[in-house]
N, C-alpha and C positions, 0 to 999 in steps of 0.2 A: 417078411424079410425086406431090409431095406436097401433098395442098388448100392452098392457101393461105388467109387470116383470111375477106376477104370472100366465098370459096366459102360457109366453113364457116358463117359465119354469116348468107348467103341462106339456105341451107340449113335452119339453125334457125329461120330466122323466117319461113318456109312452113311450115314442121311446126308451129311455136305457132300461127298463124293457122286451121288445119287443124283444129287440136285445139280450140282457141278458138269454132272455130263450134259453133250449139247442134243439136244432133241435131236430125233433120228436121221442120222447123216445118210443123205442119197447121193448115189453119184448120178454125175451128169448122163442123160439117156442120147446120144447124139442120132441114133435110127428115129427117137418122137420127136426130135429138134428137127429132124427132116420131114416127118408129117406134117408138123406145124409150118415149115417153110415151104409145103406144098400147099396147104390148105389158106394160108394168110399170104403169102410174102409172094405167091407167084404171079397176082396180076401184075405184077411195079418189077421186079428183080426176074431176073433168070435164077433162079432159087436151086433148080435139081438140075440133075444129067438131062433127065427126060425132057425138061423143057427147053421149047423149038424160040419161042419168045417172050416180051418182056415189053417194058416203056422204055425208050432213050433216056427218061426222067430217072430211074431210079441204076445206080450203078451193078452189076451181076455179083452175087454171092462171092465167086470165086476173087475178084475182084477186092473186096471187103474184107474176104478170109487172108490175102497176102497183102495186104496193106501194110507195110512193116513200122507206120505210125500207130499203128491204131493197137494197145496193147489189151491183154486178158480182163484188164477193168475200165479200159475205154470203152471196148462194147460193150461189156454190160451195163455203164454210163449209157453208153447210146441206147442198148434196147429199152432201158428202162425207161429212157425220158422222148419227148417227143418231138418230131422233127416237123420243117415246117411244110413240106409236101408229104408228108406220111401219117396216114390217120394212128388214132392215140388206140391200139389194141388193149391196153393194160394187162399187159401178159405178167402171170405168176414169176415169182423167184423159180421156180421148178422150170417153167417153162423158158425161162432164159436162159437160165443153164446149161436145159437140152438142147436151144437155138445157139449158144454160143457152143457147144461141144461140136456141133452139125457145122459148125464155122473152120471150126478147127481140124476138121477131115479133111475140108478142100485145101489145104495149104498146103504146096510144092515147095 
């Protein structure tokens, strides 16, 4: 038996829609955005509650978080690219995410 038009073209338009969806959407983890701003970010910044200090050099989280220049794809411009006193980590899309969601808690 031979497909007929509207077999073949259900058929196509499950497979575009299929294809069409966007690989598996995560949301931002903002609790491993704060592991990573404990584990990377806290010799230079005051990164968490818990830490007592920091460098003069790098400005504090909280600081960063209420910047009201600096918008939802500023930082990710900044985390992504490199700054010229701040070594080059090359942190994932995932882990940006969760460092800019960790960003977005501190803000009053």
């Amino acid at each position: 038996m031979k497909p007929t038009g509207p077999l073949i073209q259900g058929a196509a338009l499950i497979f575009l829609l299929a294809v069409a969806q966007p690989q598996s959407a995560r949301a931002a983890d903002a609790a491993n955005g704060e592991r990573i701003a404990s584990r990377w970010c806290h010799s230079c910044h005051l990164a968490t509650g818990r830490q007592q200090n920091g460098s003069d050099l790098a400005p504090p989280f909280s600081s960063i978080a209420n910047d009201a220049t600096l918008t939802p794809e500023g930082l990710h411009a900044a985390l992504s690219g490199r700054h010229p006193r701040m070594p080059d980590f090359s942190l994932a899309r995932e882990q940006i995410d969760d460092l800019s969601a960790y960003l977005r808690t501190l803000r009053k």
